[in-house]
C-alpha positions in Angstrom: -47.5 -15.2 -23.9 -44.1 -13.4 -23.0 -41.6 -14.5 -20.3 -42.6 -11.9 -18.2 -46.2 -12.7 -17.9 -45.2 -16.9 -17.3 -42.6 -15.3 -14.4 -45.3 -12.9 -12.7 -47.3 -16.0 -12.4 -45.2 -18.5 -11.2 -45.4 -18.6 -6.7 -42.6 -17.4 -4.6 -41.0 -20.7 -4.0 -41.5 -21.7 -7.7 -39.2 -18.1 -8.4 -36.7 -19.4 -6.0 -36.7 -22.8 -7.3 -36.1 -21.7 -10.8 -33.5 -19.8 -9.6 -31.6 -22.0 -7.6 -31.5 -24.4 -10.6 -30.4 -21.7 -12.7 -27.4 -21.4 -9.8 -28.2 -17.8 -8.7 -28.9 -18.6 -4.9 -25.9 -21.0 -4.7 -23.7 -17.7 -6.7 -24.8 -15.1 -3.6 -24.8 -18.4 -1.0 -20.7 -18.4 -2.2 -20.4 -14.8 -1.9 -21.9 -14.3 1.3 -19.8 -14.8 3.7 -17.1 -12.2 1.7 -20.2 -9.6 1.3 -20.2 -10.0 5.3 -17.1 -9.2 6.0 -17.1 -6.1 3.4 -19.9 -4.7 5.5 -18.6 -4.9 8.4 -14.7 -4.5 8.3 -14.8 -1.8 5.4 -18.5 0.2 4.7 -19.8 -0.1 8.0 -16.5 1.7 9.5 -16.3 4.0 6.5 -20.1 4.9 7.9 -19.3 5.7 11.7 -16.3 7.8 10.8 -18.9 10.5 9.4 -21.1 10.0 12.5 -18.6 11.7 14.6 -16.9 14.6 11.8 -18.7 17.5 13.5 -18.0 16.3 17.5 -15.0 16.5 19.9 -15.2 12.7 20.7 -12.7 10.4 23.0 -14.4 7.7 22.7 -16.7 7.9 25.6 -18.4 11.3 25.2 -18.9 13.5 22.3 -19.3 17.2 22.4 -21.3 18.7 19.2 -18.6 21.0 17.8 -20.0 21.9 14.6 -17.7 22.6 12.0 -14.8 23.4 14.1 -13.1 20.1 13.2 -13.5 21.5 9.5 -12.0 24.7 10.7 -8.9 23.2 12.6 -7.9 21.3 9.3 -6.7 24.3 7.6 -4.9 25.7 10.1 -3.3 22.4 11.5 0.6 22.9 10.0 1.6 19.4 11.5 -1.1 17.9 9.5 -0.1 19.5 6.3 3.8 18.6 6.8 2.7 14.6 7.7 0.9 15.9 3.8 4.1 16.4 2.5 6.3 13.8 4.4 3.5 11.2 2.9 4.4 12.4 -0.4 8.2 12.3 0.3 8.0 8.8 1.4 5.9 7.3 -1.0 8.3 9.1 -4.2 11.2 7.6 -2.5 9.4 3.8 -1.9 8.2 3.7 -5.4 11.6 4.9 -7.1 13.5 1.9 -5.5 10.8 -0.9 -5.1 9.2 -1.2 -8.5 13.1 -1.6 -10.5 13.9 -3.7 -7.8 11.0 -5.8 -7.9 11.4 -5.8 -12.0 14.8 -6.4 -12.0 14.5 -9.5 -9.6 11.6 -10.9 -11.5 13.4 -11.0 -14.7 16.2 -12.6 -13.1 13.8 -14.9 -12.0 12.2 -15.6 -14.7 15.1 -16.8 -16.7 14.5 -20.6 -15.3 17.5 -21.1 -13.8 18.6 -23.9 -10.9 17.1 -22.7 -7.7 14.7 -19.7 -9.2 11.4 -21.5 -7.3 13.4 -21.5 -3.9 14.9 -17.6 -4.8 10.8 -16.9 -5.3 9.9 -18.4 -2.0 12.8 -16.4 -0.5 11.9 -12.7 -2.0 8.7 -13.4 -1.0 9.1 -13.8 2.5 8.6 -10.1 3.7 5.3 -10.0 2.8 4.6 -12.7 4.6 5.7 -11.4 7.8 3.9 -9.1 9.5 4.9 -5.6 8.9 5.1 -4.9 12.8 7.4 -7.8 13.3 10.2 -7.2 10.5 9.6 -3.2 11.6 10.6 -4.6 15.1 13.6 -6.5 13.8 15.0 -3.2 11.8 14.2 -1.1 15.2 16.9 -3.4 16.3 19.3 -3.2 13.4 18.8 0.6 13.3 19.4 0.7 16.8 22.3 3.2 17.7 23.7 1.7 20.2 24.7 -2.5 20.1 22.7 -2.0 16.8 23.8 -4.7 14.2 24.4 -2.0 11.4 26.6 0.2 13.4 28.4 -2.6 14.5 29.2 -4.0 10.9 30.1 -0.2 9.8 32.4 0.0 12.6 33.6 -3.3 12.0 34.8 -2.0 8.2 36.0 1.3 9.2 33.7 3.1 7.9 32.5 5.2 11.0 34.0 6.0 14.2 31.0 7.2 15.7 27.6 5.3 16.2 24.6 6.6 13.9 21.7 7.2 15.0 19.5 5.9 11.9 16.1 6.6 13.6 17.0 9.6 16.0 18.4 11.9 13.6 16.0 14.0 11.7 18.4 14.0 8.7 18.6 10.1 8.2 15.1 9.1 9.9 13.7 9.0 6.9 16.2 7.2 4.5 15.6 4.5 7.5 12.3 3.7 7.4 12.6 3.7 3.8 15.0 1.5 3.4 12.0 -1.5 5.4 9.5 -0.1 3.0 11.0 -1.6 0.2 12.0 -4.5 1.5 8.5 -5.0 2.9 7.1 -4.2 -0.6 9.0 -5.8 -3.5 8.0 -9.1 -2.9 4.4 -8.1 -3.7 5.1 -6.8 -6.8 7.8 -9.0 -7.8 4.9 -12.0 -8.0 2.9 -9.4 -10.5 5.9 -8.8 -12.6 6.7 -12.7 -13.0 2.8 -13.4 -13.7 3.1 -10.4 -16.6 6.7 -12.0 -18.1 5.3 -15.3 -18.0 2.3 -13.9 -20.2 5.1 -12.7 -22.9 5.3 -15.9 -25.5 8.4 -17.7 -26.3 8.2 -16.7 -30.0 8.9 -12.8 -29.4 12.2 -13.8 -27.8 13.3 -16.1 -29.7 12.4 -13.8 -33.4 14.1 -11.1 -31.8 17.9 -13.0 -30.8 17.6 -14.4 -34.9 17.1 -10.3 -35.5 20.2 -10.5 -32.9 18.8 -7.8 -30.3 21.0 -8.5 -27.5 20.2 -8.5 -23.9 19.7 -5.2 -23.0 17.6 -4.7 -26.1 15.6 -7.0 -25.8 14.6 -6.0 -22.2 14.1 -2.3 -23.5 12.2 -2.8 -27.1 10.0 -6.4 -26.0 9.9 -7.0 -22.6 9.0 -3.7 -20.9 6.6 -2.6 -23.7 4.8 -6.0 -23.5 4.5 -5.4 -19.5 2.7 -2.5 -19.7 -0.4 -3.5 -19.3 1.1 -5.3 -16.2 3.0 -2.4 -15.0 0.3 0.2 -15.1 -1.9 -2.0 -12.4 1.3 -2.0 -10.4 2.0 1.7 -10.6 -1.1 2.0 -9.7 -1.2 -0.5 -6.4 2.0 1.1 -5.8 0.8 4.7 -5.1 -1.8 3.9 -3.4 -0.4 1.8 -1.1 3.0 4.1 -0.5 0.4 6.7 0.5 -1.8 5.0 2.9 1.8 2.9 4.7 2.5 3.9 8.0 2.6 0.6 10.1 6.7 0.6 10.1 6.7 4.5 10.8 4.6 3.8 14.3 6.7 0.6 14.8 10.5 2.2 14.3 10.3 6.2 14.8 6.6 6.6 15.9 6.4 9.8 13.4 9.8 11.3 15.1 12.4 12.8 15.2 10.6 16.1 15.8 7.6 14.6 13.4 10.2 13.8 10.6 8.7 10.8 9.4 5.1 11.7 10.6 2.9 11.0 7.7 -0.9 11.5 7.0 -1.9 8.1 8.6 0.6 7.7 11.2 -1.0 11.0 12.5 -4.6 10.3 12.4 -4.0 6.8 13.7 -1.7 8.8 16.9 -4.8 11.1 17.3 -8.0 8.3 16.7 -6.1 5.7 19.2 -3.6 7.8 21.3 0.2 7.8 21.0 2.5 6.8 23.7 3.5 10.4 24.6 -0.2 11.4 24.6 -2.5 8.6 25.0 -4.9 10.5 27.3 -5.9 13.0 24.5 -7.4 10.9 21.7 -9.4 13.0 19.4 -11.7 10.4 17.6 -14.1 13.1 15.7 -11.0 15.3 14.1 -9.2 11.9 13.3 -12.3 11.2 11.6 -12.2 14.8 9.7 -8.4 14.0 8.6 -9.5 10.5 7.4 -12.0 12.0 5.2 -9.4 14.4 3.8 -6.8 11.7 3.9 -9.1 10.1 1.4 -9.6 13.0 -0.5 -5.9 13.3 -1.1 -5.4 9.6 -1.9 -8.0 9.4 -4.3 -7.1 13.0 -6.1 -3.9 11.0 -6.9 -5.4 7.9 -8.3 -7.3 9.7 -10.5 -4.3 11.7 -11.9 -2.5 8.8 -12.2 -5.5 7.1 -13.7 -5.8 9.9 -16.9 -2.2 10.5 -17.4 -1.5 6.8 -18.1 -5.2 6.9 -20.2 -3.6 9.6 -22.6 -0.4 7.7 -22.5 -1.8 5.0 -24.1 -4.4 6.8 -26.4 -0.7 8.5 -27.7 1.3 5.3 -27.7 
């Protein structure tokens, strides 16, 4: 007789017995409570957003608009610059974070006195909430009795007070600057996992070869990482694109929208800004999410079959 046929006649609570003793249920018993929350933080939210695409919604009544929402996309220019400011932003994050964060882990990595407490302290911005350290710059930034100014003028090397978050032409630089030192820390702990993967044996063959320092980082070290590196890259744009918490914090998308980005915006036009709260337009928020998406996961895959034919060349 096959398995099957023993199975289709064995009762319901014999099926359930044998599974539990095979240690299914008490798998999906585990995994509940995080199937739960995925439901309902992340795929039940995904859900309502394309309940209200085609309505002019503010969160108590909805008009049926069709596909005006649709319509306004292409011709909303403020959208597509916060398009092109994302992109901005996240090229200049990526640029500085990931060699800093590389460059610190291999420091890091070398074993010296005091490398576990210098961990513990690189790792402290991500820790901290992003709207508390983007509080503490908003201060630093500030133009006036701002801590930065005040060192600067303290050196002589401005007369005049800068206005890091008010000027259109250094707003951006700015918020930088707290991206990546919000961000390195993350990636700083994936870089030390992927050197502490890299044996002993590789090093220590290649100083009898005598490679030096710096040749050793370029020939062994960075080639062995990049298996490691091409996750990061990849956490790294995605990320950069979808940040905006410290933009809302420090210049709220200003000066004159200069560091409005695609986020920032739809979360100003799904919740309200403080300049316009009264005018919250939940169902095109929703259409810009949708398209914010779009955009995000356009990149990914890029990214995703560039570095595929990298490595089917390398």
């Amino acid at each position: 007789m096959s398995q099957k046929k023993v199975k289709s006649k064995l009762t319901f609570s014999e099926r359930m017995k044998q599974r539990y003793n095979n240690g299914d249920v008490s798998v999906w018993i585990m995994m509940f409570p995080a199937i739960l929350m995925l439901v309902v933080v992340s795929i039940y939210p995904f859900c309502w957003i394309f309940k209200y695409v085609a309505y002019d919604y503010n969160g108590f009544v909805a008009y049926y608009t069709g596909l005006d929402n649709f319509k306004r996309v292409l011709t909303d220019t403020q959208f597509w610059s916060s398009v092109v400011h994302t992109f901005e932003y996240a090229f200049l994050k990526l640029i500085f974070t990931i060699p800093i964060a590389l460059i610190i882990a291999v420091f890091l990595s070398q074993k010296l006195r005091g490398s576990s407490l210098f961990r513990g302290i690189f790792f402290l911005p991500t820790v901290i909430s992003a709207a508390i350290y983007s509080m503490i710059f908003y201060f630093i930034f500030a133009a006036y009795n701002g801590v930065l100014n005040g060192m600067l003028k303290a050196v002589g090397l401005i007369n005049s007070p800068i206005d890091w978050l008010g000027n259109p032409k250094v707003a951006m630089i700015s918020v930088v600057i707290v991206a990546i030192w919000g961000a390195y820390g993350n990636y700083m702990i994936l870089f030390l996992a992927g050197l502490a993967g890299i044996p002993e044996d590789v090093y220590e063959s290649s100083k009898i070869d005598g490679a030096n320092e710096i040749q050793t980082f370029f020939k062994i070290t960075l080639p062995m990482l990049g298996p490691m590196l091409k996750v990061i890259l990849m956490l790294a744009i995605t990320t950069s694109l979808k940040d905006y918490e410290a933009i809302l914090v420090m210049t709220g998308g200003g000066p004159n929208n200069r560091t409005q980005v695609m986020f920032s915006y739809i979360y100003q036009l799904t919740f309200g800004s403080d300049s316009n709260s009264a005018n919250v337009q939940i169902g095109y928020g929703a259409v810009l999410s949708i398209v914010a998406a779009i955009i995000v996961g356009i990149v990914t895959v890029i990214y995703l079959r560039v570095s595929k034919k990298l490595d089917d060349v390398y």
